[in-house]
LUMZARO-59092 format. One line per 2 residues: for each residue z, x, y of C-alpha. Coordinates in steps of 0.001 Angstrom, whole numbers, always signed. Layout:
% LUMZARO-59092
Z,X,Y ~ ...
***
This chain:
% LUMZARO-59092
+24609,-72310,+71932 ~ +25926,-70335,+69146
+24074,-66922,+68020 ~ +23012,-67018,+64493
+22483,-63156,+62971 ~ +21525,-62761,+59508
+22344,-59505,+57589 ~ +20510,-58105,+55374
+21783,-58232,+51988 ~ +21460,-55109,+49847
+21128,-55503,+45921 ~ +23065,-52814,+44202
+21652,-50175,+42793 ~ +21470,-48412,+39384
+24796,-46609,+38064 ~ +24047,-43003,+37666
+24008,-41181,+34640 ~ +26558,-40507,+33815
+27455,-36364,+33607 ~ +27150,-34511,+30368
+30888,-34386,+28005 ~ +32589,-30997,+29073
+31365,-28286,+26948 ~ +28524,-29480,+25882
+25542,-27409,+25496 ~ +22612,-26151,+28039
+21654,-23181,+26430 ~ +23414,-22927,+22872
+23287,-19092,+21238 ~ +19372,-18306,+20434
+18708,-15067,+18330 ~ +15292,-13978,+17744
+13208,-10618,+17265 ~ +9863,-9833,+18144
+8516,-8290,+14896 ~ +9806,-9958,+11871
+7892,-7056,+9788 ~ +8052,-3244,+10914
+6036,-736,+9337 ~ +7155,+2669,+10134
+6122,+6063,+7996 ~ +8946,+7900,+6363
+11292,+10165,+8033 ~ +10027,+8570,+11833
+12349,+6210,+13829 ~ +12372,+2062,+12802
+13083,-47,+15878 ~ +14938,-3275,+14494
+14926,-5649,+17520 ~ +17081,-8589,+17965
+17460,-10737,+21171 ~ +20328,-13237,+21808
+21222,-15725,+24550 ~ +24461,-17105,+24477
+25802,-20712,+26634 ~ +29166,-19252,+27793
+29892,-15914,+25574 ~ +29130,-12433,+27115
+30068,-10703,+24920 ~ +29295,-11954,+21650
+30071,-10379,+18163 ~ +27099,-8435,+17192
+26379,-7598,+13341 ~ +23435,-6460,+10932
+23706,-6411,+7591 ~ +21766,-5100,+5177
+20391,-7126,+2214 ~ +19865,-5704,-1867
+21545,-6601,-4908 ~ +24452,-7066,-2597
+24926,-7350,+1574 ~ +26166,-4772,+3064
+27254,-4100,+6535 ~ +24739,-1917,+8692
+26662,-2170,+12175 ~ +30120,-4176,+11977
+32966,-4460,+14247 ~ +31092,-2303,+17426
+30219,+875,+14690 ~ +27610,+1678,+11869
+28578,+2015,+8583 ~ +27679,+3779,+5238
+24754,+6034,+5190 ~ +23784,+4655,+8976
+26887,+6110,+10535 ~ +25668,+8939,+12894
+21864,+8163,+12172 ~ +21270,+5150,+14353
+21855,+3422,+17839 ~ +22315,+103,+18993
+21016,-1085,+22499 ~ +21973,-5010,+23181
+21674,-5344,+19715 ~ +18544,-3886,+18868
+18991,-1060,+16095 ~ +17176,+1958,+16046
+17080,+4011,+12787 ~ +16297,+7528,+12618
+14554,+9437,+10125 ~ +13875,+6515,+7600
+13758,+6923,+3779 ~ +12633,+4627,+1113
+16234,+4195,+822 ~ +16565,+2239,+4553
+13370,+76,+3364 ~ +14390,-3587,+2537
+15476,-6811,+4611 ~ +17525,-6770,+7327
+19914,-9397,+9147 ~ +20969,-9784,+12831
+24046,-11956,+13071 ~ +25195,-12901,+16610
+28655,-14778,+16968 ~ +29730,-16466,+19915
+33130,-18121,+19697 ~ +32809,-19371,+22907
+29942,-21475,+22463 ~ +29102,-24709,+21033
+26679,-23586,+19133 ~ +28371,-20154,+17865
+25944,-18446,+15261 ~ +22750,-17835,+15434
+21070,-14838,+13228 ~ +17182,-13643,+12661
+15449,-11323,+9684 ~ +13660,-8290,+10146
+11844,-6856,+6745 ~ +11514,-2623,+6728
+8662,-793,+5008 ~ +8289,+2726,+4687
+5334,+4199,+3937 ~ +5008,+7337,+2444
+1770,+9378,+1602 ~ +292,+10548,-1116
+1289,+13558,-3295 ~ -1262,+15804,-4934
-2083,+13429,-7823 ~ -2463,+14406,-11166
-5158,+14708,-12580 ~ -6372,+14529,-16479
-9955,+16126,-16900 ~ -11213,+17390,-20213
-12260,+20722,-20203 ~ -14975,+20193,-22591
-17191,+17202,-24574 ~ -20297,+16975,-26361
-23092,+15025,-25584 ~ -23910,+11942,-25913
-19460,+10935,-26067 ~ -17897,+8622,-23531
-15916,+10729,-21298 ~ -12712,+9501,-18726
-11310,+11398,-16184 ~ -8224,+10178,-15132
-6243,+10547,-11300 ~ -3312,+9039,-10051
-176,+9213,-7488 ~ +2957,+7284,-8067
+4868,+8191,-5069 ~ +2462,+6736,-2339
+3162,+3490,-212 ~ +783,+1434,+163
-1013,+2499,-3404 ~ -3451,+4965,-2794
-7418,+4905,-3687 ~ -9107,+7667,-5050
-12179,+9721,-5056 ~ -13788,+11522,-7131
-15952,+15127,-6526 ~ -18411,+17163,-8296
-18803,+20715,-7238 ~ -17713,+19190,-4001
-20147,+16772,-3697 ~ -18637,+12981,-3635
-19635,+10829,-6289 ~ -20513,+7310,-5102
-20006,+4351,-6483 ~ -23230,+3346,-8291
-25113,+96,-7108 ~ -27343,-683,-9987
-26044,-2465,-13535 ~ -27625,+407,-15548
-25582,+3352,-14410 ~ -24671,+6274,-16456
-21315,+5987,-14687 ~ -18338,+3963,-13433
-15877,+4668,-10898 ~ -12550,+2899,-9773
-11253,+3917,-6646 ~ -8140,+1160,-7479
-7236,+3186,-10560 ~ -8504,+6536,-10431
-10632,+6258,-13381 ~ -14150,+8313,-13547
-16072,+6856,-16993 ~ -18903,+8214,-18070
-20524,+6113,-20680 ~ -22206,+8944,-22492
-22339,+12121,-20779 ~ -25072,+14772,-20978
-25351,+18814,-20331 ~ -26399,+18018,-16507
-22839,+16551,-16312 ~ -21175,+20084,-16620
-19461,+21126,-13112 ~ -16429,+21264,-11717
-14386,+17976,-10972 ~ -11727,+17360,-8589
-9796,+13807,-7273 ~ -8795,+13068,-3712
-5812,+10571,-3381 ~ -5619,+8749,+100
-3865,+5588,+1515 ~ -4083,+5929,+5589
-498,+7671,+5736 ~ -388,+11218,+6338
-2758,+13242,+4849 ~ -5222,+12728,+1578
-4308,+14939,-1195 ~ -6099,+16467,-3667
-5776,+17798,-7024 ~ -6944,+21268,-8104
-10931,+21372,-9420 ~ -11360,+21737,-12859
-14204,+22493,-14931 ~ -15930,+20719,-17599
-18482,+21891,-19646 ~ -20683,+18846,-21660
-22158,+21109,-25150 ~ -24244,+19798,-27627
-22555,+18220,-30587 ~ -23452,+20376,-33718
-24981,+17557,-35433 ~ -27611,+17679,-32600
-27884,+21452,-32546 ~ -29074,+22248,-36160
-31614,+18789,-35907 ~ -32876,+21088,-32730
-33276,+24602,-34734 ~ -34854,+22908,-37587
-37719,+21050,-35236 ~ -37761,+23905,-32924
-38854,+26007,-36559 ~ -41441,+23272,-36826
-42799,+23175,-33419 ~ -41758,+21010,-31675
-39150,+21092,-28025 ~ -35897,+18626,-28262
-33950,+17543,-25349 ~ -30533,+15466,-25863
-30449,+11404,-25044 ~ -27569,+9943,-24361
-25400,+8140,-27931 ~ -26307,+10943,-29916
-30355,+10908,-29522 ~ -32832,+13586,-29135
-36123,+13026,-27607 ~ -38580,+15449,-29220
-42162,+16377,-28539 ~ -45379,+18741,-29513
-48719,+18543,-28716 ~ -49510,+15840,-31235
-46318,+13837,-31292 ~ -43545,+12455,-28975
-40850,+10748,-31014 ~ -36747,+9751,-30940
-34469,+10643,-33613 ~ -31447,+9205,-33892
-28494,+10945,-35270 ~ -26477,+9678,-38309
-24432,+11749,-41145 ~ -27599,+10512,-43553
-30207,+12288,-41293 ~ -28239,+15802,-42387
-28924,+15589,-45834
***
């Protein structure tokens, strides 16, 4: 008798993938930085960061430049140039610049070049503000006004970054910002401006304006006095009714409230009322 043995076929299998071309890329050049915006106060150190991973390069080209009405090179060819040379450091190639000015403020570049690679540039941005704090503002307060006249008293600081706000003090109290629509006052903390829509004689003191914007310390101008009088006008209307009995205070827009112990009455002032 003859043996039959059966084998077991095998189907073939799959071809494999086949292996990624030569030189093609796993990890091409990344470049990134992990604070696109810095914020650093002026003459304190600005830490530029920028982080690279390369395919094949160790030891890529490393460059910042420096952006304004024209690039210019901040660290080229392994040294810093211009007004960086001997004020900053590199580590990687993360930049560190000392004792920043308004002149370092601006946009930054990190270029990273990596011949090697497939993918051989890569580059991020970095945007530098300096802030600065105020100066001692100046300030524009009248030493004198009469009754009843609008009055503005006027602060500001140009050298500040961000803008600074401003208060305003009388006989170092702080005046607040009124709440009702019927005030005798207006203040702008934006633009420095104190308005009073018409003063009166309990407005006399001395005035001073505090400039701050969270940078340093608030400055403040020098107090100043002002002294409200009454306009002439009003005086002689209050000698001749005084003569004829009767007691006058001032009212705001040239107005005098007058009174005796028959009468309480308003007069309003006008050139005719003289004659």
């Amino acid at each position: 008798l003859t043996s039959l043995f059966y084998l077991p076929l095998s189907l073939p299998s799959s071809p494999p993938s086949p292996p990624p071309p030569p030189g093609s890329p796993c990890v091409p050049v990344r470049v990134m930085t992990n604070r696109h915006n810095v914020e650093v106060e002026e003459l304190k150190d600005a830490v530029l960061s920028c982080i690279f991973f390369t395919e094949v390069d160790q030891k890529p080209r490393i460059e910042w430049k420096k952006k304004g009405k024209d690039v210019s090179f901040v660290f080229y060819n392994g040294k810093f140039k211009g007004p960086f040379e001997g004020r900053a450091t590199i580590d990687g190639a993360t930049v560190t610049l000392k004792r920043v000015t308004q002149e370092d403020a601006g946009e930054y570049r990190c270029e990273i070049s990596a011949p090697q690679d497939t993918v051989s540039l890569g580059e991020t941005n970095v945007t530098l503000k300096v802030l600065v704090p105020p100066q001692i503002p100046l300030c524009e307060i009248p030493s004198s006004a009469v009754t009843g006249s609008v009055v503005q008293l006027r602060c500001r600081d140009q050298q500040g970054i961000p803008p600074a706000t401003y208060s305003w003090y009388k006989d170092n109290k702080l005046i607040r910002a009124p709440h009702h629509a019927n005030a005798t006052y207006l203040v702008n903390s934006r633009t420095g401006v104190l308005e009073f829509k018409a003063v009166t004689k309990e407005d006399t003191g001395q005035y001073r304006c505090l400039a701050s914007n969270g940078v340093g310390q608030s400055k403040t101008c020098e107090g100043k006095h002002m002294t409200i009088g009454v306009d002439l006008n009003e005086r002689n209307h209050m000698w001749k009714l005084t003569d004829l009995g009767y007691k006058c205070s001032s009212l705001p827009k040239q107005h005098l409230r007058c009174t005796s112990f028959t009468n309480d009455f308003i007069l309003m002032l006008t050139p005719q009322s003289m004659a």
